[in-house]
N, C-alpha and C positions, 0 to 999 in steps of 0.2 A: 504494500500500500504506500510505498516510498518510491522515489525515483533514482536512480544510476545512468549515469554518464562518463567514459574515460575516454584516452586519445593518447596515441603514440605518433610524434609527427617530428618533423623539421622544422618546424616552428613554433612559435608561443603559444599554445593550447588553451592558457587562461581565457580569451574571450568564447572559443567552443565551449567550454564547458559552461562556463556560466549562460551564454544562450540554450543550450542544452537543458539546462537548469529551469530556465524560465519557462520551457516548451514544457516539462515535466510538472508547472505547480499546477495543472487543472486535478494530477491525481490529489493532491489534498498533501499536506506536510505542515510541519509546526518548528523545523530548523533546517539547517543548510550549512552543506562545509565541503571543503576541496582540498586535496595535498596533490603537489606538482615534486619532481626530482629534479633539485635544482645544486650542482656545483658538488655532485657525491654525498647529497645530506637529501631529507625531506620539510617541507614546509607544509603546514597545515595552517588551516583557519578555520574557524567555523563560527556562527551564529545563529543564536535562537532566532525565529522568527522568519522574515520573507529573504525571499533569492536576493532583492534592493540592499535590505541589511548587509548581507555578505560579499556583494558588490562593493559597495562604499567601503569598506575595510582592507578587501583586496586591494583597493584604488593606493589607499594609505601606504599601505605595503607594500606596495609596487611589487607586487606577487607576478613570478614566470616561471616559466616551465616548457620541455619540450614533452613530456611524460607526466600526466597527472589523470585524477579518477575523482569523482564529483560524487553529491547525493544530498537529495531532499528526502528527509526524515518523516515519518510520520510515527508519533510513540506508541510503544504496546509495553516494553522492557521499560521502564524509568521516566520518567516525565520530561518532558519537555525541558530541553538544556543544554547550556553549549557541552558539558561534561561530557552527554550523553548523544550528543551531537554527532555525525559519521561524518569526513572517513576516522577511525580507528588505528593508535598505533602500537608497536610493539618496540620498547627499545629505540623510538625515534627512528626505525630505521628500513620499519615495513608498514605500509600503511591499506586499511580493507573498506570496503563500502559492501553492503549487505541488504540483499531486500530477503523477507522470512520470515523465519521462527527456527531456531533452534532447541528440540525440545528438551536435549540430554546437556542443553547448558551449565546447569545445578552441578552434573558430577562431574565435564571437563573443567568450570573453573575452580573445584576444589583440588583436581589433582595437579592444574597448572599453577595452582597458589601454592603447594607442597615441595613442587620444582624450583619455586623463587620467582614467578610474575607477578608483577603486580596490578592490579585492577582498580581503575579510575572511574567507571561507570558503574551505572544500573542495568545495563544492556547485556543481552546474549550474543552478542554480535563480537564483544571482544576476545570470548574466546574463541573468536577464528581465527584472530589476528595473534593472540599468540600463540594457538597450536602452529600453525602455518612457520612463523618465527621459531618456533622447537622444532621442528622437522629440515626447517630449511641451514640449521645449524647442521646438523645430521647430512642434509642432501649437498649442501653447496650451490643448489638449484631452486629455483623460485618455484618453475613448472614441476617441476617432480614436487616439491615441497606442498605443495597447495592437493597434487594426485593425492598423495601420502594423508592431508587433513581432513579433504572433503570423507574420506571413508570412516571418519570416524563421528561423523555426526548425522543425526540423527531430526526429521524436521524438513523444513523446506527453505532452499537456499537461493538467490545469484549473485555471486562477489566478484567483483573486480578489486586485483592483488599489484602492487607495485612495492618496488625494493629500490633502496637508494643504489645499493651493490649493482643495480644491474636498469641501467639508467634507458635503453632503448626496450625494454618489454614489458609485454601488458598480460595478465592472467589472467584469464576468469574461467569459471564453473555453474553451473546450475541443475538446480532437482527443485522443480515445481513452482518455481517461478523464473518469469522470464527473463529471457536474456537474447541479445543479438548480436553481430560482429557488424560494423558498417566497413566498406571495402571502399576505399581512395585511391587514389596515385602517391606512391611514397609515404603512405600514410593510413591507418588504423585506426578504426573505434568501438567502444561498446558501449550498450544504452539499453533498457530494461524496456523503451517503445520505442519504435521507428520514428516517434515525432518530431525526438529529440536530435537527431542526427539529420533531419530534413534541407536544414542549411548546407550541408555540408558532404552528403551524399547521399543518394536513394538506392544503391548496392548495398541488402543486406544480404546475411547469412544467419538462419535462425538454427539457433543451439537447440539437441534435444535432449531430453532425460538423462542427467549423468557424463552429459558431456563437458570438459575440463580443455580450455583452448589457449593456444600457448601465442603469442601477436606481438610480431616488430614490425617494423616500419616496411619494411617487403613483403612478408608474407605472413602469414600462420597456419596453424595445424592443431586438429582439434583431434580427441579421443574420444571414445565412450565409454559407458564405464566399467565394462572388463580390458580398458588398457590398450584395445587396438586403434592403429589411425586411422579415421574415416574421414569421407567425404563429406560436407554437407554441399548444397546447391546453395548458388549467386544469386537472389532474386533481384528482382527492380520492383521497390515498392512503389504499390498505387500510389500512394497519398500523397503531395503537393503541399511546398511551403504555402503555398497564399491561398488555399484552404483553411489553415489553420490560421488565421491574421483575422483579427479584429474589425479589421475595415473600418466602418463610418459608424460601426454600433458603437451605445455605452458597454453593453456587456455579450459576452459568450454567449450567455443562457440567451438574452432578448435574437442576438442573429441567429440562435439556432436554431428560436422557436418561428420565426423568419423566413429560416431556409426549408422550412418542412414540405411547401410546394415539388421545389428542386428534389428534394432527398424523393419524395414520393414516386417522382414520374420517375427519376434515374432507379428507383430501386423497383419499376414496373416495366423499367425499358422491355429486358428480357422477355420477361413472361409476355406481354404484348404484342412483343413480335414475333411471335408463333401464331397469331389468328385462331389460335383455339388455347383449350387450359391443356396445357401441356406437361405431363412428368417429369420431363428431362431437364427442367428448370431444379431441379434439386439432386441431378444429376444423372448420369448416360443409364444407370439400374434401377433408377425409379419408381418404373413402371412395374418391374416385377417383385420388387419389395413393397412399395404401395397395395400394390395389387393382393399381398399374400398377409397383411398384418391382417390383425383381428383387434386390434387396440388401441389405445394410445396414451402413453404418458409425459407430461412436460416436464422438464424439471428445470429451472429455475431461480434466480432472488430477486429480493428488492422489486425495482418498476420491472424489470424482465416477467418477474412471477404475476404479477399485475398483468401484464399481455398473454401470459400462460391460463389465467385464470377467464379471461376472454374467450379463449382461444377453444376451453374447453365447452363452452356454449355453439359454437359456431360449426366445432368438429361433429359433436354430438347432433343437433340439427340437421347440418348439410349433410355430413358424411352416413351420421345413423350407425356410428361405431361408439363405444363406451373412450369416453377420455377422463383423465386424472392430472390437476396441475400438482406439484411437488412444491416443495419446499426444499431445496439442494441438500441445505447445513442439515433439516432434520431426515431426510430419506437414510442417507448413507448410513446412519447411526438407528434406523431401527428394522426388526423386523415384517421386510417387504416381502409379499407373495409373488416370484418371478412369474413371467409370461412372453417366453421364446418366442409366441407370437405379435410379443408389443411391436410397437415404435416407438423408441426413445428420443425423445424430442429437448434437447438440448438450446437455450437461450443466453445469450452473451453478448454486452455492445463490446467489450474489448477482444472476447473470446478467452480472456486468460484467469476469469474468475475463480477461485481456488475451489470453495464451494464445491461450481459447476464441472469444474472437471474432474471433480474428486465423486460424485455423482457419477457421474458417468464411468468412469473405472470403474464404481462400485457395482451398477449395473451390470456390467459386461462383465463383471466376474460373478456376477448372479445369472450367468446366462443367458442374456439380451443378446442376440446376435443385429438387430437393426437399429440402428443410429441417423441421426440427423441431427445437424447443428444449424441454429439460427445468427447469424453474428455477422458485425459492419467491419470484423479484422480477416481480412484472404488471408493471412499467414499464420493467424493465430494457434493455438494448442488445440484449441477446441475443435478446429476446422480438422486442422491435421487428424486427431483420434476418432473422427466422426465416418460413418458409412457414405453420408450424403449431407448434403448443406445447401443452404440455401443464403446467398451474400447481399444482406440493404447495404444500400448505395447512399449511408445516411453521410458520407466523410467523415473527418473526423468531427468529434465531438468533446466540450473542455470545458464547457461547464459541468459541474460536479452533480445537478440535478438533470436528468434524463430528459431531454426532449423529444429529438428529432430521433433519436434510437430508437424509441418506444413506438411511434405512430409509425416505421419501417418495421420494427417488428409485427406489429398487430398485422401490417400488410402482406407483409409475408404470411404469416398465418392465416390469415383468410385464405390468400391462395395454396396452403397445404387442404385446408379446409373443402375445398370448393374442389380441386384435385382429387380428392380420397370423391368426394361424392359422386362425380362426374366418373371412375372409375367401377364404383360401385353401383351405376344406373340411375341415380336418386339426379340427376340434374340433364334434362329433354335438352335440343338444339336450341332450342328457344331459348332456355333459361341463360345455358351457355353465353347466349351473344348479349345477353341483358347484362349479366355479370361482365363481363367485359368491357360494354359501353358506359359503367357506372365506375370500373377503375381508373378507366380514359379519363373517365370526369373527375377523378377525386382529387388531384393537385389543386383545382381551379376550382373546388367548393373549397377546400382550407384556406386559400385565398378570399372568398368571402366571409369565410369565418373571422379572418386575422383583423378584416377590415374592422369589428365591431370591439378593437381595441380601446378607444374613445370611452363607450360604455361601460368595459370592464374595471380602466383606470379608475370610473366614480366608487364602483365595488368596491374596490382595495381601497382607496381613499377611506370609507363607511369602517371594513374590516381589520385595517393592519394594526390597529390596538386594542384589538379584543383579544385576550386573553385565552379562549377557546373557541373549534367552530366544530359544527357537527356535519357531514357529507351523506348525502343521503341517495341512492338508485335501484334498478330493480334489473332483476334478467342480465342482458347482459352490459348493464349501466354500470351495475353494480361494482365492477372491480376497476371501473373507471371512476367509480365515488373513492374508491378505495387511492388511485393515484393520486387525485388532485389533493386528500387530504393528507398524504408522501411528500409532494412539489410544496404546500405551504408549510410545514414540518420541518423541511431542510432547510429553505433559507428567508422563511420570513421568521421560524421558531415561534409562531404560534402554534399551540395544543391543539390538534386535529384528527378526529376521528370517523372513520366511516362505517356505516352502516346498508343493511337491507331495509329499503323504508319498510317493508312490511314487519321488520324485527324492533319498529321505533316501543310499542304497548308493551314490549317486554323486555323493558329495562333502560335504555336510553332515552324515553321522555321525561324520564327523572331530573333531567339534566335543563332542560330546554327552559329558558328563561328569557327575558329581553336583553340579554347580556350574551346569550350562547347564538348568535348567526348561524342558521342553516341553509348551506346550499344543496340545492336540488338538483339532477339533471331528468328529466322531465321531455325526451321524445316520446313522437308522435308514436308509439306501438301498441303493443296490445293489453300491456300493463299501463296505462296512461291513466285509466278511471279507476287502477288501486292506488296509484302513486297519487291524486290528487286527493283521497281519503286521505292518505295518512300525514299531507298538508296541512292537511284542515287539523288534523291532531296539532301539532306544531304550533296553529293559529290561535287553538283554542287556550296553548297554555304561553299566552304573550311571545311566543317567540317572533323572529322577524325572520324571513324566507329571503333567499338569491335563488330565482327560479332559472335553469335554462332550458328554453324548450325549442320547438320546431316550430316555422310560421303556420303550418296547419295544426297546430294542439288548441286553438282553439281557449288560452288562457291569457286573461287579462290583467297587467299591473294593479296590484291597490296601495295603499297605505302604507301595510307591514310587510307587502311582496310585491319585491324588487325584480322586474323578467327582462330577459336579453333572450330575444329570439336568432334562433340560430335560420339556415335557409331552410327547404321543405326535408320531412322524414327520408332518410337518406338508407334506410333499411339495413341491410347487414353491418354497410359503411357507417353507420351513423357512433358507436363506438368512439373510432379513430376523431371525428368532426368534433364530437363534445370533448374532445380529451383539450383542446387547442385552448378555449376559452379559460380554462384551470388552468392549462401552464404559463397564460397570460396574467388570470388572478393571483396568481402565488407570485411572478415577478415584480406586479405592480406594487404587491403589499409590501416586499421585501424591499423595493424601494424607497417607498412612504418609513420604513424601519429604519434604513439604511447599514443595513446588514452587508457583507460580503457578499453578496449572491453569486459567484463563479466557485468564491471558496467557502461554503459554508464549515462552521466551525463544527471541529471533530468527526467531520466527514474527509473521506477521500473519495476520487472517482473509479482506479480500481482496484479493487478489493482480491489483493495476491495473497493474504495470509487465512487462515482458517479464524 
């Protein structure tokens, strides 16, 4: 949940890393530090606080380097602190940056305190840096020395290793979280995301499981982890520096909620231009894996599981197969009943979530043989261990609250959705071209949506200092009540809860006061005249309503209910449409707050560690 960045070069690396640095805070961090090999010694800096902090100090110090390795922190080991701040050193004279957990920390740093190291943090992370420094006394070698450490720990790792003794090479390692090698001219990097190396080259190379990579300024050579050299492949990463750039927005969150047109159609290109619903959009075996499930289970977190929990409405309907959304962190850990004839359906905006890939191993050693991953990274872990996948075209994403990921997900899943159905007979030629000509359209109705920004700003204005709100939907609204009160939770940090409005008589209108704001989302379906029942409960006990409904629902603004019409009931779509206006309200409020909104506090954006 930290970021890592290093660089072997012929020239000054300090400005790399620190841009490196600033591509990496959308994951979330709480300090930042750097050591460079400069003149047969090491230098380190580090500060609490943002990448700007740590800049301004290096300035001071006129800090250089041709060999240095960088890292934004985020705490789990020790609080927040320069002490506790990475990189890490050993004897001043090897220095480690760590993203993880190391679980068997407890017993290596009591035996390396019995050998005579000494221990300056709260962190597990130092005893990497000095088993690595006790091995590399032993080895003479940095790369052997680091082969030698990685096997004794235990947990989930990616470090980048530098030694002052050995001023042109770069180490690193990983098991379970990521890592990559960027490929230059003359020159070498590593970085825990491709973001972070965007400036500076789009040739990576992604490490896999266990692999330990040895990188000078010419070449390197990676192992796995029984010891032999392997290949891995040169990719050219999709993503684009002036993607990730800010442009004319105030914030991340506001352009990405923005760019949701774009993200939409580029992540319907595909499927579209097939002129029918096609299999092979999730891959060349589709059809006969599609074809042969009898099931289907999501697994999931966070806003991901939010679109899994849609997802299971939509499958169930269209398809007329039984679905199951999951909970990643709880699946893995309890007693699940396999089904060799599932679909393991797999969700991820980065692909590298630890949770989810730890899921789905768990899966596959319960016997799943069918897989599919959902995810906006083509290179990711997730992708890689998955049967079949399916890639939104959301770019990247840096605000720390889910946007443009989530209504590419949902989209995606409808079209697994509508696939399995059309498969299994449940969707006529008819239907087919109906559903297709409503995809065509969906960019250019969330454009309509965005427009009634105006009216939502008054909402947030009303809402961003109330102290709690209540969300309330039905069918498949429901777990779209469930996001928006996620989006205001993250970075307005008002207390938000959602609900089945038909669960309000038992037990949540307990709550409902002129003080508790309830918003509604209120389409034109078939739950429309229970959903305005259990309004009326709300009305009856002084609460005040934010309705959003469809232009055909047919309800009228009063007094205590506030409505933002959305365009006409948008049927299956309609989901994705309402989700727009909530990640509008949660921006504006957090505004009106003036909260961080890209970093909300004690969040990151991906979540590497368990």
């Amino acid at each position: 949940m930290c970021g890592i960045i290093g660089a072997v070069a012929q020239r000054n690396v300090v400005p790399i890393l620190l841009e490196g640095l600033r591509r990496l805070e959308y994951r979330g961090y709480d300090s930042a530090g750097l050591a460079v090999s400069v003149n047969g010694g090491l230098t380190r800096v580090r500060k609490p606080g943002r990448v700007a902090e740590l800049e301004a100090e290096i300035k001071i110090q006129k800090t250089h380097g041709n060999l240095g390795i960088a890292h934004t922190r985020w705490a789990t080991h020790g609080v927040p602190s320069e002490r506790n701040a990475h990189p890490h050193v050993s004897e001043e004279s090897l220095a480690v940056v760590h993203n993880g957990i190391i679980e068997n920390h407890e017993a290596l740093r009591q035996r390396l305190s019995e050998i005579g190291y000494h221990f300056t943090s709260d962190t597990d992370t130092e005893v990497i840096v000095h088993l690595i420094h006790f091995h590399f006394h032993q080895e003479k070698d940095l790369f052997q020395a680091t082969r030698k450490a990685v096997t004794e720990l235990k947990g989930t790792y990616a470090i980048g290793v530098i030694c002052a003794a050995e001023p042109n090479r770069l180490v690193c390692a990983r098991e379970g979280s990521p890592l990559l090698i960027g490929v230059g001219i003359e020159e070498h990097f590593i970085a825990s995301d491709v973001s972070a190396l965007l400036p500076v080259t789009q040739k990576v190379v992604y490490l896999e499981e266990g692999d330990v990579a040895d990188i000078g300024l010419l070449d390197f050579r990676i192992v796995d982890r029984s010891g032999m050299q392997v290949s891995r492949p040169v990719q050219i990463s999709e993503l684009s520096a002036d993607r990730a750039e800010l442009g004319g927005y105030r914030h991340y969150m506001q352009k990405e909620i923005f760019e949701q047109p774009r993200a939409l159609a580029e992540t319907l290109e595909e499927a579209l231009s097939h002129g029918d619903l096609n299999p092979t959009i999730f891959g060349d075996h589709a059809s006969n894996v599609l074809s042969a499930i009898d099931s289907v289970t999501i697994i999931a977190c966070g806003t991901s599981y939010h679109a899994a929990m849609v997802a299971r409405y939509w499958i169930e309907s269209v398809a007329g197969i039984p679905c199951n959304a999951e909970v990643a962190s709880e699946y893995r850990y309890r007693d699940s009943v396999p089904n060799p004839n599932a679909l393991i359906v797999t969700i991820s905006q980065s692909g590298e979530t630890a949770d989810t890939l730890a899921a789905l191993k768990h899966a596959k050693s319960l016997g799943h043989v069918h897989s599919l991953s959902i995810c906006n990274a083509p290179e990711s872990a997730l992708v890689r261990e998955s049967g079949l996948r399916f890639l939104t075209r959301a770019g990247p994403e840096i605000g720390v609250a889910s946007t443009k990921a989530f209504t590419t997900q949902l989209t995606a899943l409808l079209l697994l959705a509508l696939v399995l159905g059309k498969l299994r007979g449940r969707i006529s030629a008819a239907q087919e071209t109906a559903h297709l000509d409503a995809l065509r359209h969906l960019p250019a109705m969330v454009n309509q949506v965005l427009l009634l920004e105006p009216q939502i700003e008054l909402w947030a204005e009303r809402m961003a200092f109330k102290q709690h709100a209540l969300f309330l939907g039905r069918g498949l609204h429901y777990p779209i009540a469930m996001e928006g009160a996620l989006k205001l939770k993250e970075i307005s940090y008002i207390h938000a809860e959602a609900y089945p409005a038909g669960e309000l008589k038992h037990g949540p209108l307990a709550l409902v006061d002129s003080d508790m704001p309830v918003v509604a989302i209120a389409p034109n379906d078939a739950l429309l005249e229970k959903l305005k029942s259990n309004l009326q409960e709300v009305r009856a006990r002084g609460g005040e309503l934010y309705v959003l409904a469809d232009q055909d629902s047919q309800m009228q603004a009063q007094e205590d209910v506030h409505l933002i019409k959305l365009p006409e009931h948008a049927g299956l779509l309609s989901p994705i449409l309402h989700t727009v206006p909530l990640q509008l309200l949660a921006y504006h409020a957090a505004l009106q707050k003036g909260t961080d909104v890209d970093k909300p506090r004690n969040l990151a954006k991906s979540v590497t560690v368990e």
